[in-house]
C-alpha positions in Angstrom: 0.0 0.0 0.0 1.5 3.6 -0.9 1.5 6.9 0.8 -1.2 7.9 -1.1 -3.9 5.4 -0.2 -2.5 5.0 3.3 -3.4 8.9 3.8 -6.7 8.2 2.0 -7.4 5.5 4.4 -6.8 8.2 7.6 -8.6 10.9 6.0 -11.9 8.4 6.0 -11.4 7.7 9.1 -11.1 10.5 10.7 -14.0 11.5 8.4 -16.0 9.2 9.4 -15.1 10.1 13.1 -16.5 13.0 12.6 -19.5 12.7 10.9 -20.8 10.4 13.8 -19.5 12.9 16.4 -21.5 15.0 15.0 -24.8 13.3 14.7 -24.4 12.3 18.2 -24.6 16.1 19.2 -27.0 17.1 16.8 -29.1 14.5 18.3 -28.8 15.5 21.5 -29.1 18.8 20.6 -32.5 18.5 19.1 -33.9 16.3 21.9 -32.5 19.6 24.4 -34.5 22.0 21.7 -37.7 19.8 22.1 -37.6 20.2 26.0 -36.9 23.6 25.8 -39.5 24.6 23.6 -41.9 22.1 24.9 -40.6 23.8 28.5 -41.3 27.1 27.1 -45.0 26.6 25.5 -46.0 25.2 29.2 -44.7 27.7 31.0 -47.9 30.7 32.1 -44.8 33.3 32.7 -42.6 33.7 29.5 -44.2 36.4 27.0 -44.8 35.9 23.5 -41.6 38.2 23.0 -39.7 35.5 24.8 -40.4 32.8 23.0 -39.6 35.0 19.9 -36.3 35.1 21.3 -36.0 31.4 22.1 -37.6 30.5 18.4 -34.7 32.8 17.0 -31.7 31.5 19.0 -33.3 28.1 17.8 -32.9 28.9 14.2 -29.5 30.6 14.4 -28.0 28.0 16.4 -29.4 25.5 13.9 -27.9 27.7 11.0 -24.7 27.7 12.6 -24.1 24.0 13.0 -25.3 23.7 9.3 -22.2 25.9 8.8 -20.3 24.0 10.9 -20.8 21.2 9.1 -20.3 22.8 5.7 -16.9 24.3 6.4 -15.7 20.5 7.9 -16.9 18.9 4.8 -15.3 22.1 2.4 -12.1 21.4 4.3 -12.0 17.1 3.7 -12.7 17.5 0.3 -9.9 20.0 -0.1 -7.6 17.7 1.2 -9.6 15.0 -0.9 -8.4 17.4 -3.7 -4.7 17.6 -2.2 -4.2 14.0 -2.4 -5.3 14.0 -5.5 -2.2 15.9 -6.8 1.0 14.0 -7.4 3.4 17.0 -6.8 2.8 16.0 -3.1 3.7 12.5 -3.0 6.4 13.5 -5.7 7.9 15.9 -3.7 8.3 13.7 -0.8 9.7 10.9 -2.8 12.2 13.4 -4.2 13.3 14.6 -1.2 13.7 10.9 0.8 15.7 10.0 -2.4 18.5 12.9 -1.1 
């Protein structure tokens, strides 16, 4: 097996790491949204402006672990893209053969 498929192999795994790191806390984030919303439509006290805010810092922490996830994805394939070019693994072998 060469350098190139041996890096291949890492990069999937720590891909795929990852991607179930991160559906573990998405789901447990979304189960803690359901309480708190379910919390918040029970509750007599909070105002209709509160929940508004709790609604909205709902949505924008959803947004942002959407962008999350985007820029981790955007960053494996570029490094798909990396190994992908030979100068890499040609410039190493050039410079083990000195």
């Amino acid at each position: 097996m060469g350098k190139r498929e041996t890096m291949r192999q890492m990069i999937d795994i720590f891909k795929k790491s990852f991607d179930n790191f991160f559906a573990t806390i998405v789901l447990y984030q979304n189960q803690e949204e359901k309480l708190l919303k379910n919390f918040v439509e029970n509750t007599p006290g909070i105002s209709d402006e509160g929940r508004k805010v709790i609604d909205q810092w709902c949505n924008v922490y959803q947004k942002g672990i959407v962008n999350f996830k985007n820029v981790i994805d955007n960053g494996y394939t570029q490094i798909e893209t990396l190994l992908d070019l030979d100068a890499v693994f040609l410039s190493q072998d050039l410079s083990e053969k000195m």
